[in-house]
Short mmCIF file of the C-alpha atoms (twelve columns), coordinates in Angstrom:
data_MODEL
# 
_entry.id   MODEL 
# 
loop_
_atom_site.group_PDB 
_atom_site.id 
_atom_site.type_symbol 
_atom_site.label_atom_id 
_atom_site.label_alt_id 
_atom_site.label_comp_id 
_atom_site.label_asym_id 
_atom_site.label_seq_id 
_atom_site.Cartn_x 
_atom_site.Cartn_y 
_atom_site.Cartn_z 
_atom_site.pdbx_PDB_model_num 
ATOM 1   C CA . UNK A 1   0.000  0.000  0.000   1 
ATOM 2   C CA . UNK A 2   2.579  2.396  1.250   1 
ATOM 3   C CA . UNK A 3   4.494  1.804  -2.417  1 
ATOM 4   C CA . UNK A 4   1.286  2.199  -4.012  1 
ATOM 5   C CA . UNK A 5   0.936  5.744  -2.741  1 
ATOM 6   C CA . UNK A 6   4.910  6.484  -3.526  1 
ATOM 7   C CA . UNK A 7   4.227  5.502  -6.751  1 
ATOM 8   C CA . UNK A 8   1.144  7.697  -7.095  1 
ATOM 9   C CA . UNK A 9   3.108  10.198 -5.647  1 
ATOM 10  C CA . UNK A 10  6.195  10.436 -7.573  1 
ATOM 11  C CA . UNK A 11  3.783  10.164 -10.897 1 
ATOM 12  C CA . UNK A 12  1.695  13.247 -9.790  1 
ATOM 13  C CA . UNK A 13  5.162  15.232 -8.927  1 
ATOM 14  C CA . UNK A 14  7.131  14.448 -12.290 1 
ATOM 15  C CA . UNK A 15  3.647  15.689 -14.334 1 
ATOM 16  C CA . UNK A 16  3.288  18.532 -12.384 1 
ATOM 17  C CA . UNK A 17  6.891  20.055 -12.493 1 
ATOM 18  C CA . UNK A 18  7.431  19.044 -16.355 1 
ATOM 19  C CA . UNK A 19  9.023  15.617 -15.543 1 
ATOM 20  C CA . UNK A 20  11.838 16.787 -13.134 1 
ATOM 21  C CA . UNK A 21  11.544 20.940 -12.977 1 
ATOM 22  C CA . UNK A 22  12.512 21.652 -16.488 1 
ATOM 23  C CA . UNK A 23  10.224 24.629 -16.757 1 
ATOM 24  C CA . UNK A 24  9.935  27.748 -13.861 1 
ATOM 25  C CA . UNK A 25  7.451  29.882 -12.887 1 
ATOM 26  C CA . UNK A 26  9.747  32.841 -12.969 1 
ATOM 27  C CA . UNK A 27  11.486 34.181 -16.217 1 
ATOM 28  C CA . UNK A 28  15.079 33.651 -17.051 1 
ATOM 29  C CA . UNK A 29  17.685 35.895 -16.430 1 
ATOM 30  C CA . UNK A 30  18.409 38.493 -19.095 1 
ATOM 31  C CA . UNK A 31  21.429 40.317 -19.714 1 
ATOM 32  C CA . UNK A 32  20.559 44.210 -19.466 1 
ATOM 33  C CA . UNK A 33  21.665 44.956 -23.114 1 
ATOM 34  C CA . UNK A 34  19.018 42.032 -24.407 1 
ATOM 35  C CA . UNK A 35  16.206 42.775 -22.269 1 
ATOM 36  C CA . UNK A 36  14.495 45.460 -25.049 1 
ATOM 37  C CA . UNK A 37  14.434 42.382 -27.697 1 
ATOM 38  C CA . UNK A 38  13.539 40.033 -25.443 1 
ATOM 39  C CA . UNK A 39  10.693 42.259 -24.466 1 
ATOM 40  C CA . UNK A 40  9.780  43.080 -27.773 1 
ATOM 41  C CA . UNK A 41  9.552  38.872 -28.893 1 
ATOM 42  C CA . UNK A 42  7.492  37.977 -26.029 1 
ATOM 43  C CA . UNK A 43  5.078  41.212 -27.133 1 
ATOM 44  C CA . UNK A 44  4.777  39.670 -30.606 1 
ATOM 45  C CA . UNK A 45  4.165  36.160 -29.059 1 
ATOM 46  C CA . UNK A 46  1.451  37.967 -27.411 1 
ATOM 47  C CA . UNK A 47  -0.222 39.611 -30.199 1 
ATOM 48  C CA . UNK A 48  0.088  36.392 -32.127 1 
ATOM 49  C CA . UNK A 49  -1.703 34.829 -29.404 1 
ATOM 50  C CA . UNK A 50  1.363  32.241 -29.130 1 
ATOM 51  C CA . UNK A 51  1.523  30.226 -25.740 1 
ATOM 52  C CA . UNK A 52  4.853  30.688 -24.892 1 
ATOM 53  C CA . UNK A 53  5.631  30.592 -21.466 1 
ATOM 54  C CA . UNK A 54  6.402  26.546 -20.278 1 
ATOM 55  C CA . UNK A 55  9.112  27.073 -23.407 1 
ATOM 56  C CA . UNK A 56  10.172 30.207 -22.243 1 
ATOM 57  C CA . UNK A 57  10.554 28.974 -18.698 1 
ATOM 58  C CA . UNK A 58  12.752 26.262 -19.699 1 
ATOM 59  C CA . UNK A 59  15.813 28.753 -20.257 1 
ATOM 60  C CA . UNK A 60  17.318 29.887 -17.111 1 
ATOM 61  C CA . UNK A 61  19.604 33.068 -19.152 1 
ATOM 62  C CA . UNK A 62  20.253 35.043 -21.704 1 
ATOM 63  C CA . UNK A 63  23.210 36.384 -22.010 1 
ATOM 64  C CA . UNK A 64  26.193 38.193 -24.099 1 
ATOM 65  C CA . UNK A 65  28.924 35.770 -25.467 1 
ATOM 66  C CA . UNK A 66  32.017 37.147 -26.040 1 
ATOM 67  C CA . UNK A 67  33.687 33.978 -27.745 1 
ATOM 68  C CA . UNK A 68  30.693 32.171 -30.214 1 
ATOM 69  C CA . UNK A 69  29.488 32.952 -33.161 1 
ATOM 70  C CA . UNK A 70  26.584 35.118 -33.988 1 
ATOM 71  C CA . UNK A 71  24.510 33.079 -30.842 1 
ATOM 72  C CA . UNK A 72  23.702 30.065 -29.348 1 
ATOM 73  C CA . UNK A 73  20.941 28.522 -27.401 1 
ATOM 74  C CA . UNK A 74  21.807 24.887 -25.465 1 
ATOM 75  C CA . UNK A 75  18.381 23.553 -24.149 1 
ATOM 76  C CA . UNK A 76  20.264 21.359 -21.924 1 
ATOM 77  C CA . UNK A 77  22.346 23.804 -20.459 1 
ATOM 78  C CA . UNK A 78  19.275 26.146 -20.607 1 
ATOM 79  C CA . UNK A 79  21.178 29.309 -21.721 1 
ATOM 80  C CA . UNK A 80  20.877 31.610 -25.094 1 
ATOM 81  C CA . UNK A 81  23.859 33.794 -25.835 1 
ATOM 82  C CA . UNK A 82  23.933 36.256 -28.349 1 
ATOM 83  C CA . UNK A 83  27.596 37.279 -29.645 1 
ATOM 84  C CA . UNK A 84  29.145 41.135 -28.435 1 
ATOM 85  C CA . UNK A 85  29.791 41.169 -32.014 1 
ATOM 86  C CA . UNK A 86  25.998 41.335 -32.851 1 
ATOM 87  C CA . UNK A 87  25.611 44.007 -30.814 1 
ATOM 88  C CA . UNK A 88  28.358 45.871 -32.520 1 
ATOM 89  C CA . UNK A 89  26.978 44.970 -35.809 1 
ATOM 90  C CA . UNK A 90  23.993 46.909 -34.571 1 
ATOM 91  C CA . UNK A 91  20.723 46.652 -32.890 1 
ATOM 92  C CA . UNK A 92  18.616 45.169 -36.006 1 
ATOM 93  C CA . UNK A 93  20.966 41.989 -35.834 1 
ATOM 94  C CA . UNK A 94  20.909 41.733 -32.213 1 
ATOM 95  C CA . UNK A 95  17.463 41.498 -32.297 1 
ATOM 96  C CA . UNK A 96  17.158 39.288 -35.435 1 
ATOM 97  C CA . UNK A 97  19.750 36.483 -33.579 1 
ATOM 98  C CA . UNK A 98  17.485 36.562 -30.197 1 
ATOM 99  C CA . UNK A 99  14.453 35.672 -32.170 1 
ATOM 100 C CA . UNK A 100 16.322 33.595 -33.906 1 
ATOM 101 C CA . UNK A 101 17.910 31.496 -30.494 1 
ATOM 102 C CA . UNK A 102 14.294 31.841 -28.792 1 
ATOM 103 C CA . UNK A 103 13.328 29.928 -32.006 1 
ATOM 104 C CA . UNK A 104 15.523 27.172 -31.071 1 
ATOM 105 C CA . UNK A 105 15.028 27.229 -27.626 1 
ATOM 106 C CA . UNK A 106 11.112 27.631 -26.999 1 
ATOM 107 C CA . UNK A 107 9.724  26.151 -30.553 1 
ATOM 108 C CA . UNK A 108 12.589 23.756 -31.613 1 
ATOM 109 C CA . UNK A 109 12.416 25.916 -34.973 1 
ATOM 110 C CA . UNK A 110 15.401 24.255 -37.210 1 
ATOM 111 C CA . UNK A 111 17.587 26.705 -39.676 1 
ATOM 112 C CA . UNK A 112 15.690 27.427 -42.991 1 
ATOM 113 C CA . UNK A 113 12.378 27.048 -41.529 1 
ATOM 114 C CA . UNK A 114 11.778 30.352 -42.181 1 
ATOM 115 C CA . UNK A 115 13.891 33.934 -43.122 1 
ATOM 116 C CA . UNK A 116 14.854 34.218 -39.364 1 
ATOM 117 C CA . UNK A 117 16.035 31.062 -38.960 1 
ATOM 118 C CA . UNK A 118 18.514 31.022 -41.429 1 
ATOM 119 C CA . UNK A 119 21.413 29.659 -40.997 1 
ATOM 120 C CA . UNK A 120 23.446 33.051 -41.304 1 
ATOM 121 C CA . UNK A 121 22.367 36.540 -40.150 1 
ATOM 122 C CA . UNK A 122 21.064 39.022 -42.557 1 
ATOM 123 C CA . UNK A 123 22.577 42.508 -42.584 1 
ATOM 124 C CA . UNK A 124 21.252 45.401 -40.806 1 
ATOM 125 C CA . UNK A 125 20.080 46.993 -43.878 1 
ATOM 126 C CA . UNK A 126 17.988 43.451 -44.942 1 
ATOM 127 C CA . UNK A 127 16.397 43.244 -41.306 1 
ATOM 128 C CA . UNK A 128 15.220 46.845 -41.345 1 
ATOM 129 C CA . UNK A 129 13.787 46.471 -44.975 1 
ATOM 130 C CA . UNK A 130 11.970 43.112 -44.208 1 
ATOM 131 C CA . UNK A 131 11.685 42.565 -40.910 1 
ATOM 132 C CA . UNK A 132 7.720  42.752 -40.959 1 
ATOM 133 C CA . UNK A 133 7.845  39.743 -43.539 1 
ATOM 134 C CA . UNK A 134 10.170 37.621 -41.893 1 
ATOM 135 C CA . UNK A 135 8.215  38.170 -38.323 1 
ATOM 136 C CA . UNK A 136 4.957  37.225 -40.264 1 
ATOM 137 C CA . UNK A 137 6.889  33.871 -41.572 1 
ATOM 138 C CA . UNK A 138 8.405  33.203 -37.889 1 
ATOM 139 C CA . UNK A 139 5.438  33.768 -36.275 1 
ATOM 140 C CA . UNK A 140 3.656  31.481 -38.850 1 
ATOM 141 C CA . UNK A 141 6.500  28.610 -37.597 1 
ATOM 142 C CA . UNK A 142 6.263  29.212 -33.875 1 
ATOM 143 C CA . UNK A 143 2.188  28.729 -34.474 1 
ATOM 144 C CA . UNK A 144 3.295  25.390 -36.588 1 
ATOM 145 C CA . UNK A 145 5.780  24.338 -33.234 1 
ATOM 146 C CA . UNK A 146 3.361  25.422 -30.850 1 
ATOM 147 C CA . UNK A 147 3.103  22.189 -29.109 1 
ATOM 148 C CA . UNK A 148 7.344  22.455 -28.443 1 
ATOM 149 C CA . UNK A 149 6.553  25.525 -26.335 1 
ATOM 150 C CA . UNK A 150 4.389  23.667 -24.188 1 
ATOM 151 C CA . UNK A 151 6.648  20.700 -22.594 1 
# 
């Protein structure tokens, strides 16, 4: 009996934290010089009516590499880093590569899913001219993932 209840037990804790704690209630971590993009992708989840948040929640920071490439995002380690070098490209990049590691991270989007998720960034020039078409094609992906976001 008393294994019985363990059992029932350990089943209702594992469902209830997302198998072991993988997602939080609180937010991750952001690195001050992200936090305006970061803001601005979980606005446009909003509008889009995308249910982001047990994704989101799995990332416990975002932060500034100094050392990788244009970014990275490690679901295991929980972390997305976007390059100093982005940021010195400019603020159109920046923003393109955090969408584009939240993309990974919270939808599992794959490179050349869509404009954003390209394998290499666009200049700062091509983001500002056609940035409202690829956030209409990465939102349209995200709403295609939208069951990644949820476990």
């Amino acid at each position: 009996m008393i294994s019985a209840i363990v059992i029932v037990g350990a089943i209702a804790y594992f469902t209830l934290t997302g198998f072991g704690g993988r997602t939080r209630d609180k937010e991750p971590t952001v690195d001050p010089r992200l936090v305006q993009w970061v803001d601005e992708w979980k606005r446009d989840m909003q509008r889009a009516e995308i249910d982001y948040a047990a994704g989101f929640g799995r990332i416990d920071r975002i932060t500034i590499c100094e050392d990788c490439r244009a970014g990275y995002s490690d679901r295991g380690d929980r972390e997305i880093a976007v390059s100093i070098e982005q940021l010195k490209v400019g603020p159109q990049s920046a923003r393109g590569t955090i969408y584009h590691e939240l993309g990974h991270s919270v939808f599992n989007l794959q490179h050349g899913s869509c404009s954003i998720m390209r394998s290499e960034s666009w200049d700062e020039v091509e983001y500002a001219v056609y940035w409202e078409q690829f956030i209409e094609e990465y939102i349209n992906e995200c709403k295609s993932n939208w069951y990644e976001a949820k476990f």
